[in-house]
N, C-alpha and C positions, 0 to 999 in steps of 0.2 A: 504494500500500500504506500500509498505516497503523496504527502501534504504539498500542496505548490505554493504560491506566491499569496497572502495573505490580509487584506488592510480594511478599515475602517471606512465607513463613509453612511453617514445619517445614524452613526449609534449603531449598525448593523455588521455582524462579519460577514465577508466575501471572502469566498477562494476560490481562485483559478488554478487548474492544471493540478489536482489533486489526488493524489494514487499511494497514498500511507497513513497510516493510523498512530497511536502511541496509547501505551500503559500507563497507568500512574498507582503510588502510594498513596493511602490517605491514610486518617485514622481511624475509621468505621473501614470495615469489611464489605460493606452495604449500603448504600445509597440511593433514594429514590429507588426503591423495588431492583436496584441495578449489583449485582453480584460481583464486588470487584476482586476479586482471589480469581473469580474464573475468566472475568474480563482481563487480568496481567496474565494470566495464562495462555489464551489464547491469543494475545500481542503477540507475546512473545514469540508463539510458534507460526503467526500468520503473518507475522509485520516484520519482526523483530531483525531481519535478515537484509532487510533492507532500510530501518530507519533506527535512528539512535532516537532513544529515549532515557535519561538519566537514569527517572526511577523505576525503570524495567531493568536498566542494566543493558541494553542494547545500544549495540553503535553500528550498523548496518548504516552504507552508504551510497545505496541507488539512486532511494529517496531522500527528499527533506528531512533536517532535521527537525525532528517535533516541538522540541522544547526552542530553539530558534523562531521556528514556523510563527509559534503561538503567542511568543513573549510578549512580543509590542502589544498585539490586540488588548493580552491581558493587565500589564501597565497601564493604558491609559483606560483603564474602567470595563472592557469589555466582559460580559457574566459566561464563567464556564458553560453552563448549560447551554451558552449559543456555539460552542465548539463541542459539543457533544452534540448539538443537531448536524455540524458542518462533518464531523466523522461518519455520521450515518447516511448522510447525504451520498455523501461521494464514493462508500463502499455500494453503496447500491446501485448508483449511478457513478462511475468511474470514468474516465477521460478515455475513449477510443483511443486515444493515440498514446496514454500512457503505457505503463507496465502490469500495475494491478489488473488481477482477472477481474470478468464479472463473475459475481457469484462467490467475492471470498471469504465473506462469512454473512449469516443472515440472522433471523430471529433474536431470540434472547441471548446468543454467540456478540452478536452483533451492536444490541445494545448494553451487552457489557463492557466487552471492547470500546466502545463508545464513550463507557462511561469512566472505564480507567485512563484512559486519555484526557477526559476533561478535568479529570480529578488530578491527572499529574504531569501535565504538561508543562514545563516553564517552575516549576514548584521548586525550592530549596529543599536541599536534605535528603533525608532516605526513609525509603516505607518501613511501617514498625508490627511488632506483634505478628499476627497469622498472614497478611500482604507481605512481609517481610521473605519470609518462608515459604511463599506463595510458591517462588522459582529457584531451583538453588543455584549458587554462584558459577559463572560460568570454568570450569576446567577446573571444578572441587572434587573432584573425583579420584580414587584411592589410586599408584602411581601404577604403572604396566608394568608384565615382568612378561618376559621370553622364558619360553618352554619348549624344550625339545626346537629351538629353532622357529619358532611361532611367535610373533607379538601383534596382539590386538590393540586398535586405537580406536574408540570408536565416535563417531561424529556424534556432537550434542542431541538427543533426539527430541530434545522439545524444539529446536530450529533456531537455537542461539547459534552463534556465531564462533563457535568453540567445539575441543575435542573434548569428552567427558575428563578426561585427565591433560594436567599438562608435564606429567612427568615420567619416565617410562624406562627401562633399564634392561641389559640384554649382554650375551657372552658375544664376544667376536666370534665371527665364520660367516657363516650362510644364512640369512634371515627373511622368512617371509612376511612383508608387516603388511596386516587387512586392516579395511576402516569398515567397519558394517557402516551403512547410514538408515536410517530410517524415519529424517525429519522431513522428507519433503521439499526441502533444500540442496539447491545440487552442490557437493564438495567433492571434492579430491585430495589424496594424501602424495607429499612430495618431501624431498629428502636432501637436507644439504649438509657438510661437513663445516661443524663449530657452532657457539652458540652468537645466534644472530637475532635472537628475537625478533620485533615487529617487524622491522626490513633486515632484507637478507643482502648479502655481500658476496656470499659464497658460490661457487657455479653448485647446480639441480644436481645431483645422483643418481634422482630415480624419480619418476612422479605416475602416478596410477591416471586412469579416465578418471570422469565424473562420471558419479552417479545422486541418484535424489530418493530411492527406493534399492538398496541391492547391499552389494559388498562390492567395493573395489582392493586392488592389493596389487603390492610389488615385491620383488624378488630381490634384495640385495647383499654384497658381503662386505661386511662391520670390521673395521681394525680398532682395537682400543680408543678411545677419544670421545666427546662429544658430537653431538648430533642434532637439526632442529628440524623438527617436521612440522610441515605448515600445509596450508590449504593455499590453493594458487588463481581460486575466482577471483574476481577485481574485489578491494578492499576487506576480503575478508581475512587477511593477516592479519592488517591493520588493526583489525576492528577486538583483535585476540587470537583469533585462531591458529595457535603453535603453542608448542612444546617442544623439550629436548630429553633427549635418549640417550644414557651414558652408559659406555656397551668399556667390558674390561675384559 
């Protein structure tokens, strides 16, 4: 989804070119009938890939960024609720010529998402209590170990922007490393020698296809040292998506 260009005029929001949504923290769980544990949840896994939003935790960058998109409007007086109609708006009606599908989420999916958007767009700080814990952090996940020559990495499957782990360890020799994915997000697993975090430096080793539904995997052999494995779509390094593999 993706928020476009945004302004003011008669007291009213307007947006143009709109194909993203955003989550937010508050501090009810529930708002106006609207369910927001499920509305961050489902950000996350239908938006979150493509827009940054602070208190989701996502920095996906196709789209606008949410909390940018929305600030002005809501500095100078504009009522969240009129950016909770303008999200439901535009997932339902969505820009032809953007990116967002039609159809990307509807119903009560839709006005929750809607509503963790209005509630945390442009907001200071961090969501607390049960919203907090809504989504876990992105790459908190217990470290990899290699087995018999095997290491699994697996893409975040709620559709964050991350691998479930970002840390992961392995013998030298022969290694076949899979990424299950199964967020609906297309990623890929690539391989470069040292630790290079969000940009790389280093020439590729190995890089598998993308997939969005499957297991992708590469074949490679390890000599002692570090190692950083990243995802190669446009900004989703950036955005997190790496870790490193110290293979002895």
């Amino acid at each position: 989804m993706t928020v476009g260009s945004l302004s003011i005029r008669g007291g009213s929001l307007l947006a143009a070119g709109v194909f993203a949504l955003a989550a937010s923290g508050c501090s009810s769980v529930k708002r106006s009938s609207a369910d927001l544990i499920e509305g961050k949840q489902a950000f996350v896994a239908k938006c979150g890939a493509c827009h940054t939003l602070a208190r989701a935790g996502t920095k996906g960058s196709v789209g606008p960024d949410l909390d940018e998109a929305f600030r002005e409007p809501i500095e100078v007086g504009e009522q969240r609720s009129a950016i909770r109609s303008v999200v439901e708006g535009q997932v339902e009606h969505p820009n032809r010529y953007g990116v967002m599908p039609k159809g990307l989420a509807s119903g009560a999916t839709l006005a929750n998402i809607a509503a963790y958007v209005s509630e945390a767009a442009a907001r200071p700080g961090q969501d607390s209590g049960l919203l907090a814990a809504a989504v876990k952090a992105p790459g908190s996940g217990k470290p990899a170990l290699e087995q018999a020559g095997k290491l699994q990495l697996e893409a975040d499957p709620t559709g964050q922007l991350s691998y479930v782990t970002k840390q992961a360890s392995a013998t030298a020799g022969a290694v076949t490393i899979s990424m299950p994915n199964m967020s609906g997000v297309s990623h890929n697993i690539a391989l470069e020698a040292g630790t290079h975090e969000a940009s790389g430096t280093g020439p590729v080793i190995a890089a598998s296809s993308f997939v969005s539904k499957g297991v992708a995997s590469i074949k490679v052999s390890l000599k002692p040292g570090t190692y950083t494995f990243f995802c190669q779509a446009p900004g989703h390094r950036a955005a997190g998506m790496f870790g490193q593999i110290t293979v002895k």
